[in-house]
N, CA, C and O of each residue as an XYZ file, in Angstrom:
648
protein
N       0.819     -1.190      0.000
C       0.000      0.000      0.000
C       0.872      1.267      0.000
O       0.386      2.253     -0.555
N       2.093      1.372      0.548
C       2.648      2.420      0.916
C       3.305      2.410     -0.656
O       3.561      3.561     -1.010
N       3.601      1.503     -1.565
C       4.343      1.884     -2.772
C       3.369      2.448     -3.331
O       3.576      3.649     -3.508
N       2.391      2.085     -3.684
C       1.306      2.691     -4.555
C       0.879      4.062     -3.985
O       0.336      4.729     -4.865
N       0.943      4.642     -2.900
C       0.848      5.892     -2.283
C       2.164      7.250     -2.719
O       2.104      8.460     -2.938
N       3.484      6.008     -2.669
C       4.333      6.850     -2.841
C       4.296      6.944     -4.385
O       4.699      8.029     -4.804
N       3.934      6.123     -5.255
C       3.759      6.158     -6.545
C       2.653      7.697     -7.145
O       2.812      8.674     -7.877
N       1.860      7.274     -6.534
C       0.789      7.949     -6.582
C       0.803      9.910     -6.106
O       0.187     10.845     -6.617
N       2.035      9.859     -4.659
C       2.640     11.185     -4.745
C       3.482     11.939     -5.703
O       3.578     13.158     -5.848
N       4.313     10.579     -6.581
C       5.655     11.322     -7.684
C       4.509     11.186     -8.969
O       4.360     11.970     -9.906
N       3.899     10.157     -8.734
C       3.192     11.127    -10.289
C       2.308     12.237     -9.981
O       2.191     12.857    -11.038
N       1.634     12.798     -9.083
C       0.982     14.269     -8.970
C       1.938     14.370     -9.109
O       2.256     14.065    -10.258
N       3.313     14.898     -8.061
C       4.450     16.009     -8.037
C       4.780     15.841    -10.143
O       4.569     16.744    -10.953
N       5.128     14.920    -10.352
C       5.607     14.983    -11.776
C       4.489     16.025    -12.633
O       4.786     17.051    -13.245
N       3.035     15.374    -12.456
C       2.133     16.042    -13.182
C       1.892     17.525    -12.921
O       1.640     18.278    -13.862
N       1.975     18.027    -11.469
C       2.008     19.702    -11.287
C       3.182     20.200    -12.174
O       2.956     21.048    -13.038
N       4.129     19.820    -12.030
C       5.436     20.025    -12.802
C       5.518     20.065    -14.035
O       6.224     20.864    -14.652
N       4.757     19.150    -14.562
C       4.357     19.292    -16.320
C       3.603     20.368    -16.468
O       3.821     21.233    -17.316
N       2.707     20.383    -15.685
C       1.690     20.884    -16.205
C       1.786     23.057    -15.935
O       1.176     23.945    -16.531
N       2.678     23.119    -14.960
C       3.818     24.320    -14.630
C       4.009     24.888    -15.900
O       3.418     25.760    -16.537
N       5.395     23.872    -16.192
C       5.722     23.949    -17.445
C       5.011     23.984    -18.957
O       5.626     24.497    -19.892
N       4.153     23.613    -19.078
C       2.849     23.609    -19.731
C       2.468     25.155    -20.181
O       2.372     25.637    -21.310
N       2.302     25.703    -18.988
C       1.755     26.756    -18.892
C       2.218     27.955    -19.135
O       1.645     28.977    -19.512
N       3.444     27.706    -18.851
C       4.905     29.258    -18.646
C       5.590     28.466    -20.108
O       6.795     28.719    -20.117
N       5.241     27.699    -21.187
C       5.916     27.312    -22.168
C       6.223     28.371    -23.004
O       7.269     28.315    -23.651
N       5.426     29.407    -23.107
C       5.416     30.730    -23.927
C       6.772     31.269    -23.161
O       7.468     31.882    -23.970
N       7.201     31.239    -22.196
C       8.205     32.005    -21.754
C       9.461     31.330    -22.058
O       9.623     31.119    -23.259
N      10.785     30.772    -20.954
C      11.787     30.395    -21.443
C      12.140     28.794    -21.236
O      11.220     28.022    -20.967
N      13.260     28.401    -21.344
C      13.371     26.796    -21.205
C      13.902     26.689    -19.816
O      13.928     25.582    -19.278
N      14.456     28.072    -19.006
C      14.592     28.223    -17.733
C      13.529     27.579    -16.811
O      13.707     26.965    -15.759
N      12.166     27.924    -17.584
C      10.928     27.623    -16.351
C      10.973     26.118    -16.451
O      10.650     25.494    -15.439
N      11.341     25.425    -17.566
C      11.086     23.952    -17.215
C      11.815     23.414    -16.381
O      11.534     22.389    -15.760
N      13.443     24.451    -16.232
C      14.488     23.893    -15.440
C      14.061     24.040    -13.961
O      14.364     23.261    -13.057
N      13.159     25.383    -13.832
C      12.804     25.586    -12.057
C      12.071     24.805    -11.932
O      12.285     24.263    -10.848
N      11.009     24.242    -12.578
C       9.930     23.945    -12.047
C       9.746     22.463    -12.450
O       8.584     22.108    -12.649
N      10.667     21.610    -12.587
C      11.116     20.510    -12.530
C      11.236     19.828    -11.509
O      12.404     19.955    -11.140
N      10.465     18.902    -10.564
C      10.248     18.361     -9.082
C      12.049     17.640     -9.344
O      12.405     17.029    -10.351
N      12.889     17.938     -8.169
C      14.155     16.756     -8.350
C      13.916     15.795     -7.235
O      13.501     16.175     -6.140
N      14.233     14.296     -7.570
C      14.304     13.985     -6.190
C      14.940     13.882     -5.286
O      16.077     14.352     -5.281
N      14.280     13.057     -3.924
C      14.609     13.254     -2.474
C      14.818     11.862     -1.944
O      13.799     11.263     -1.599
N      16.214     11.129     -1.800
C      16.476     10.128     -1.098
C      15.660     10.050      0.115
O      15.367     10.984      0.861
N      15.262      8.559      0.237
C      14.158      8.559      1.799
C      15.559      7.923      2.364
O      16.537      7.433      1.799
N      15.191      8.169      3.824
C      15.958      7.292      4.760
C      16.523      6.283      4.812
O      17.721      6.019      4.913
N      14.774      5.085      4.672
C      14.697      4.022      4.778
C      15.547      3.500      3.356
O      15.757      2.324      3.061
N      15.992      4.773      2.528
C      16.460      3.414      1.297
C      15.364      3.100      0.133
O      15.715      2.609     -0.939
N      14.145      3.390      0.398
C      13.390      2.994     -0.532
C      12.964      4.087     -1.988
O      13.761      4.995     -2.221
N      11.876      3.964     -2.786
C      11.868      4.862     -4.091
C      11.789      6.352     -3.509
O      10.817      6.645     -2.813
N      12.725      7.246     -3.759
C      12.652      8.136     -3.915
C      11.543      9.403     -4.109
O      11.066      9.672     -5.211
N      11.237     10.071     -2.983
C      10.221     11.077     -3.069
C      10.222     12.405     -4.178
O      11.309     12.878     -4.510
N       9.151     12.880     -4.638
C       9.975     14.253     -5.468
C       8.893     15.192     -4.810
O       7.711     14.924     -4.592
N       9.853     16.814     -4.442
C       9.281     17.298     -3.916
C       9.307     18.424     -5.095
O      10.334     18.807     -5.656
N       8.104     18.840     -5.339
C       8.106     19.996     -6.458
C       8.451     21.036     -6.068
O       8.323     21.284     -4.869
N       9.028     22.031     -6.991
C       8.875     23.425     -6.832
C       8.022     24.413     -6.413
O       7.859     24.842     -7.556
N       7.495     24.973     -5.901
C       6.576     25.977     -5.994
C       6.263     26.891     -6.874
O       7.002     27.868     -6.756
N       5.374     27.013     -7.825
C       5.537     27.849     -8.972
C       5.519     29.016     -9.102
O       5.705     29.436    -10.244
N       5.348     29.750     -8.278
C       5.784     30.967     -7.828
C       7.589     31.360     -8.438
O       8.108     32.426     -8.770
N       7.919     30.485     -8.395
C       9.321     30.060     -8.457
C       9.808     30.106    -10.151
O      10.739     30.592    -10.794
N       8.355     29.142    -10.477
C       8.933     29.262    -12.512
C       8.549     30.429    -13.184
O       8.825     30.790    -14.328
N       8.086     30.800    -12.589
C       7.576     32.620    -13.213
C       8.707     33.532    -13.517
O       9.294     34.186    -12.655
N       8.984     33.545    -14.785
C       9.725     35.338    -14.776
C       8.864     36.095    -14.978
O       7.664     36.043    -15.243
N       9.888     37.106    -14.766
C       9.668     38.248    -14.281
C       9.319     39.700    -15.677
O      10.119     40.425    -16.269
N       7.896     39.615    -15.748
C       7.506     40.137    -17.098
C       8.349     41.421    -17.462
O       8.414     42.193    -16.505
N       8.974     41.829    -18.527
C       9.547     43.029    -18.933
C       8.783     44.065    -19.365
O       7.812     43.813    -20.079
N       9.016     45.063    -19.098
C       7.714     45.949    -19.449
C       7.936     46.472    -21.000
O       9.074     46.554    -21.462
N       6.728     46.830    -21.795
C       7.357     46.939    -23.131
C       7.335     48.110    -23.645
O       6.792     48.975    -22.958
N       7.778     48.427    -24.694
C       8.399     49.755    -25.103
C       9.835     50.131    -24.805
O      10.542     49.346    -24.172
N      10.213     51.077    -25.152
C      11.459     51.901    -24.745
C      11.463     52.519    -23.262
O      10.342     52.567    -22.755
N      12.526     53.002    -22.473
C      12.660     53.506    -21.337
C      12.736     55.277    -21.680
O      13.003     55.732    -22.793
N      12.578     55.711    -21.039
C      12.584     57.594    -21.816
C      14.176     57.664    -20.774
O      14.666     57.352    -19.689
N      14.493     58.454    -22.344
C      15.960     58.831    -22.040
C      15.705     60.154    -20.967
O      14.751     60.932    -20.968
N      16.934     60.131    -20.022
C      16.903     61.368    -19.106
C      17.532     62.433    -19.967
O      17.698     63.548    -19.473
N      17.900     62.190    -21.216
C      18.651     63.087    -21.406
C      20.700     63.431    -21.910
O      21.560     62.556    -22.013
N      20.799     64.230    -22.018
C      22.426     64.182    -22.714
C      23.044     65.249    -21.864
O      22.554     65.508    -20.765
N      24.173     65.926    -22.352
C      25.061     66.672    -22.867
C      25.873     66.355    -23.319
O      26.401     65.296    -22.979
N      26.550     67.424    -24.688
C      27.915     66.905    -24.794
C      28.673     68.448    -24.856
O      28.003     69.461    -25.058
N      30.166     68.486    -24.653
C      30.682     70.137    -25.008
C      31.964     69.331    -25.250
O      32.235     68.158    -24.996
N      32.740     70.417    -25.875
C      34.174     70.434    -26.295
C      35.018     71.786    -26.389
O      34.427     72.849    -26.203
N      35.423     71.782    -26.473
C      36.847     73.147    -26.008
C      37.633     73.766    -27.577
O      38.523     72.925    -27.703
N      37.737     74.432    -28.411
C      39.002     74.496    -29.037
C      39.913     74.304    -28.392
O      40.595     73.415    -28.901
N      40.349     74.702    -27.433
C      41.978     74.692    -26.440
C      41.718     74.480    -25.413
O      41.012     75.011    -24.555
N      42.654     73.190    -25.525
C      42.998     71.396    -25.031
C      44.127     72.119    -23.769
O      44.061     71.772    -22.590
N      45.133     73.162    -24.287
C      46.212     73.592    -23.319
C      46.248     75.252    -23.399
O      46.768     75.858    -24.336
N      45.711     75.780    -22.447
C      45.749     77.490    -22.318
C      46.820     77.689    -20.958
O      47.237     76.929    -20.083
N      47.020     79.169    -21.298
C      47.995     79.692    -20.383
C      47.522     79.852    -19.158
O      46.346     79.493    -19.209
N      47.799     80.207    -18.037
C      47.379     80.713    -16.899
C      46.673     81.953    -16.572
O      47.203     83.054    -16.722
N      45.590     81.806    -16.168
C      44.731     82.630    -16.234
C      43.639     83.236    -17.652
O      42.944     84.252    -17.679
N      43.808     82.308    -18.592
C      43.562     82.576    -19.588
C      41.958     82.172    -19.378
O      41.733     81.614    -18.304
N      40.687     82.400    -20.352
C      39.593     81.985    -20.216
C      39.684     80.825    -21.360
O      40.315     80.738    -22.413
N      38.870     80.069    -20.751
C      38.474     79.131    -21.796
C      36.840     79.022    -22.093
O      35.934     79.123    -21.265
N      36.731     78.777    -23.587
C      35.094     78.390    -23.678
C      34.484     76.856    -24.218
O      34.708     76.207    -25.240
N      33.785     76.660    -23.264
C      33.338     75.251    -23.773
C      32.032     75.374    -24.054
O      31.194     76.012    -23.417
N      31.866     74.630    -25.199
C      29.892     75.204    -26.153
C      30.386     73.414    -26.620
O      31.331     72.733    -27.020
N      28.690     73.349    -26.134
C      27.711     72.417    -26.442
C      26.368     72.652    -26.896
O      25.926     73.730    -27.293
N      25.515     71.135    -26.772
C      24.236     70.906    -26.966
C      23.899     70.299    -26.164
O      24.653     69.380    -25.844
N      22.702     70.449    -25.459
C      22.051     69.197    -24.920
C      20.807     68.711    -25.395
O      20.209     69.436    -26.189
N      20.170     67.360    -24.990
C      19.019     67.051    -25.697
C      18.318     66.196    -23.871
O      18.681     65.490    -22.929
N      17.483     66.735    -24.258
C      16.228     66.320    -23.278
C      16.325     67.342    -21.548
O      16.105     67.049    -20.373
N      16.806     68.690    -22.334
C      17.151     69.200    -21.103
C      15.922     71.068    -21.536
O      15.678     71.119    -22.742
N      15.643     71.626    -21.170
C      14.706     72.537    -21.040
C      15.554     73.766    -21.687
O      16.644     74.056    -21.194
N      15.132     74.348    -22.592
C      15.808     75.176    -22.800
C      15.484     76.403    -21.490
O      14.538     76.267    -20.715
N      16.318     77.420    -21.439
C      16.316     78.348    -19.343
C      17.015     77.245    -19.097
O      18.115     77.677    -19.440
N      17.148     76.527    -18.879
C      17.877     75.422    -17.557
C      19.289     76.199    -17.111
O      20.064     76.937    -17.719
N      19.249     75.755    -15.968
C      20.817     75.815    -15.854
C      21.872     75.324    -15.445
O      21.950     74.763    -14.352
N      23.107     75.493    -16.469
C      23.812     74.131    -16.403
C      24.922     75.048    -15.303
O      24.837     76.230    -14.972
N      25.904     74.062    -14.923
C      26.963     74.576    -14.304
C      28.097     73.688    -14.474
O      27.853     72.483    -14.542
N      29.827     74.263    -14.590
C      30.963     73.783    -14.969
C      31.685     73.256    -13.495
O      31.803     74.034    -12.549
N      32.220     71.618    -13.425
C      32.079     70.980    -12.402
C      33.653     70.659    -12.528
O      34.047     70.430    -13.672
N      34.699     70.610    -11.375
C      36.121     70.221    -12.171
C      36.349     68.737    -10.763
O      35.945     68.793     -9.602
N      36.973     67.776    -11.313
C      37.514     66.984    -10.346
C      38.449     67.143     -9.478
O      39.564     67.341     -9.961
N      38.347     67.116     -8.084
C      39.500     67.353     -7.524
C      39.130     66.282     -5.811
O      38.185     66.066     -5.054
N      40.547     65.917     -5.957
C      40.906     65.058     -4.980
C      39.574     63.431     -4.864
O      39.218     62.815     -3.859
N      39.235     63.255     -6.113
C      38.470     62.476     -6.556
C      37.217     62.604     -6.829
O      36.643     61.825     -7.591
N      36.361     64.060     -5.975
C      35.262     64.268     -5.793
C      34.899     65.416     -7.427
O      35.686     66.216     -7.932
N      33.587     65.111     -7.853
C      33.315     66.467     -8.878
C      33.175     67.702     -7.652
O      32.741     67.461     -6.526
N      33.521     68.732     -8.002
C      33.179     70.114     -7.392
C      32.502     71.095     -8.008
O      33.080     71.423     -9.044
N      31.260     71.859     -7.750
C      30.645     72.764     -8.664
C      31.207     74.074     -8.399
O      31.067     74.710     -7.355
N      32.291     74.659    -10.130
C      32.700     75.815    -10.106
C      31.643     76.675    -10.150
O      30.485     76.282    -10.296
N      32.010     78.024    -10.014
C      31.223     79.098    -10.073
C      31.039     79.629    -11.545
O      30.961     80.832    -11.790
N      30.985     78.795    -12.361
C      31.005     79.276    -13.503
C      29.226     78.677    -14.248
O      29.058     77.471    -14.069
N      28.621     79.042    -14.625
C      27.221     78.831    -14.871
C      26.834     79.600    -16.488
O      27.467     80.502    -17.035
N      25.388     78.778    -17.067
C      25.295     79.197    -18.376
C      23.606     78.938    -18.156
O      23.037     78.417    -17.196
N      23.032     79.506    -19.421
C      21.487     79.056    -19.514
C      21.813     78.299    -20.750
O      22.855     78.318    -21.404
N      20.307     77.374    -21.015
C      20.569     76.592    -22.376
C      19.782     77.788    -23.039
O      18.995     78.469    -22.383
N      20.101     78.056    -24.701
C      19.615     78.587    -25.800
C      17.943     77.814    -25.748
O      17.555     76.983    -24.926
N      17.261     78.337    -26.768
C      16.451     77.943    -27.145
C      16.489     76.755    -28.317
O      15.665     75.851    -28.451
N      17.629     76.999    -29.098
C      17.928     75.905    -29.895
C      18.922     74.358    -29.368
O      19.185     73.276    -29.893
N      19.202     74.968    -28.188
C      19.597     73.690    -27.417
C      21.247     73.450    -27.042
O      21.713     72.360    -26.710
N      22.084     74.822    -27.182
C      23.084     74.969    -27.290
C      23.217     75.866    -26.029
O      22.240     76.296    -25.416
N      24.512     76.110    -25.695
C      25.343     76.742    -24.754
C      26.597     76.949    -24.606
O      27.338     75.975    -24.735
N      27.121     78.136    -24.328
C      28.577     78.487    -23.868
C      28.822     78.697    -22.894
O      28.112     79.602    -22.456
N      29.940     78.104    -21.787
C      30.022     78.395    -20.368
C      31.517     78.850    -20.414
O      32.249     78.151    -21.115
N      32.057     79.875    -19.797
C      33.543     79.951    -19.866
C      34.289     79.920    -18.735
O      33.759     80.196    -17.658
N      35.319     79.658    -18.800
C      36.078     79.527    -17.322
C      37.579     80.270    -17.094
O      38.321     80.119    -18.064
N      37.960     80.786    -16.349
C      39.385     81.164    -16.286
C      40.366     80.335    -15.301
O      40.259     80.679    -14.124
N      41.231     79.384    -15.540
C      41.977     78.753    -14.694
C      43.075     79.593    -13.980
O      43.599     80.546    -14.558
N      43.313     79.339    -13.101
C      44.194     79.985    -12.298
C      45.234     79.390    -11.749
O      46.281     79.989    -11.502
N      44.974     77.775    -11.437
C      46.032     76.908    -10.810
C      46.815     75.839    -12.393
O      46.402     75.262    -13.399
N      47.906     76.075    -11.811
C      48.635     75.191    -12.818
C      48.281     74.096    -12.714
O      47.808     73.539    -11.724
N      48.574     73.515    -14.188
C      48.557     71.802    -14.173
C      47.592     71.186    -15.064
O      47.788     71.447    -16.251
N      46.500     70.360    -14.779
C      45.561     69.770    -15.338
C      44.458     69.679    -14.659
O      44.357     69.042    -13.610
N      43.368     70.436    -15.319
C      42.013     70.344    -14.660
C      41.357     69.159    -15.991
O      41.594     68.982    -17.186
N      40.383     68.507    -14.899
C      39.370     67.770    -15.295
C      38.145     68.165    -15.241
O      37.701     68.138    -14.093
N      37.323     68.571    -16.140
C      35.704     69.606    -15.939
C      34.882     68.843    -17.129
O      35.321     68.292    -18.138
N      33.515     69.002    -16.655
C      32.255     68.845    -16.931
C      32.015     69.592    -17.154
O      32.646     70.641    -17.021
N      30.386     69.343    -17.867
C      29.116     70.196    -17.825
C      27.725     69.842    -17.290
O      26.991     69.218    -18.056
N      27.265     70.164    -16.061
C      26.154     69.272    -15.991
C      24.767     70.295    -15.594
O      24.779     71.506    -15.810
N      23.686     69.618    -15.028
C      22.605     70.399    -14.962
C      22.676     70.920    -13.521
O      23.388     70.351    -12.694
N      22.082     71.794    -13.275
C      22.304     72.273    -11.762
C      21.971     71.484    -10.550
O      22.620     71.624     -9.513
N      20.504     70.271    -10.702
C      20.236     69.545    -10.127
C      21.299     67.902     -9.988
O      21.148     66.932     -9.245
N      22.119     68.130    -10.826
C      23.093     66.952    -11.153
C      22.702     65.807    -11.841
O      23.286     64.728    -11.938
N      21.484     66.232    -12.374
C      21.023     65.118    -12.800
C      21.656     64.425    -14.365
O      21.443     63.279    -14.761
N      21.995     64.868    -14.660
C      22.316     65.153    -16.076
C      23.696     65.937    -16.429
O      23.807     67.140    -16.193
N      24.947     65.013    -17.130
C      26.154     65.652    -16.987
C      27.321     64.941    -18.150
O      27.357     63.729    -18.363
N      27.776     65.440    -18.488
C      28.496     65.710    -20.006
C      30.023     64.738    -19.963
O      30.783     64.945    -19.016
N      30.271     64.065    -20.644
C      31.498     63.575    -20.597
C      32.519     64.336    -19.654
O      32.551     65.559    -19.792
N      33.310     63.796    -18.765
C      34.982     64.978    -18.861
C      35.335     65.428    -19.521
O      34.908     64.887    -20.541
N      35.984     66.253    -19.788
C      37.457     67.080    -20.766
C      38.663     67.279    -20.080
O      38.656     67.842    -18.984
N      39.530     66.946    -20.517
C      40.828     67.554    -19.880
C      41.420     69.309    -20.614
O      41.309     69.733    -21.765
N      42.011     69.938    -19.428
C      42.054     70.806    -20.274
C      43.748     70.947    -19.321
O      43.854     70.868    -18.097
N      44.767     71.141    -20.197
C      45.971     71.645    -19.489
C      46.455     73.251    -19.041
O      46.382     74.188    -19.835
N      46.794     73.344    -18.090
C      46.976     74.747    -17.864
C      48.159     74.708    -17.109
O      48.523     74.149    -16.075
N      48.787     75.684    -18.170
C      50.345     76.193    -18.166
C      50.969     77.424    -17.922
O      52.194     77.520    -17.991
């Protein structure tokens, strides 16, 4: 009696398991792998129990469809890569998905952290901007362009100053 019971448990467990799989077939070959009962050595030595998955378990996880909305860009660039000391420099860009009024501000790296210079611009109406800066310390600055909220911020540039 007890074989035919335990028989009678691995084929439900087998059949929920098919029938799992059955169901989530539209999705990937992953769900047949979760939701595949494996079995369970008994104690005593005798046929093997299978304990199913919970199907909760073979479910992925639906992707939502369409595109994600971009936050947005900048990009700027410099004519001069190496200016003198104290010299101004101008960096003009574009941005896209940013308000034209906005306002951006010029950010330089130092001691690993970005820092927001005092140097500030509005965007055009056509989506462009010039921000300029005057360096003062020798060496190599590293600067941005980003939005005032930080949300939104422009490759690095290196710029040398000599």
């Amino acid at each position: 009696m007890t074989s035919v019971l335990r028989h009678h448990r691995y084929g439900r467990a087998l059949g929920a398991g098919a029938m799992t799989v059955a169901l989530l077939s539209g999705g990937t070959a992953g769900a047949f792998a979760a939701s595949t009962p494996t079995p369970k050595a008994t104690k005593t030595g005798g046929m093997p129990t299978m304990k199913p998955m919970p199907t909760h378990m073979a479910a992925t996880k639906p992707m939502p469809t369409g595109t994600a909305t971009a936050r947005g860009s900048i990009t700027v660039s410099t004519a001069h890569k190496t200016v003198r000391h104290g010299e101004t420099v101008a960096f003009a860009g574009r941005v896209k998905g940013v308000k034209s009024g906005a306002t951006l501000v010029l950010q330089h790296r130092m001691n690993g952290k970005w820092t927001t210079l005092r140097s500030t611009t509005i965007v055009n109406r056509n989506g462009t901007f010039t921000i300029r800066r005057a360096f003062t310390a020798k060496g190599t600055e590293t600067v941005r362009v980003a939005t005032k909220d930080g949300k939104i911020m422009s490759s690095p540039l290196t710029v040398k100053v000599g």
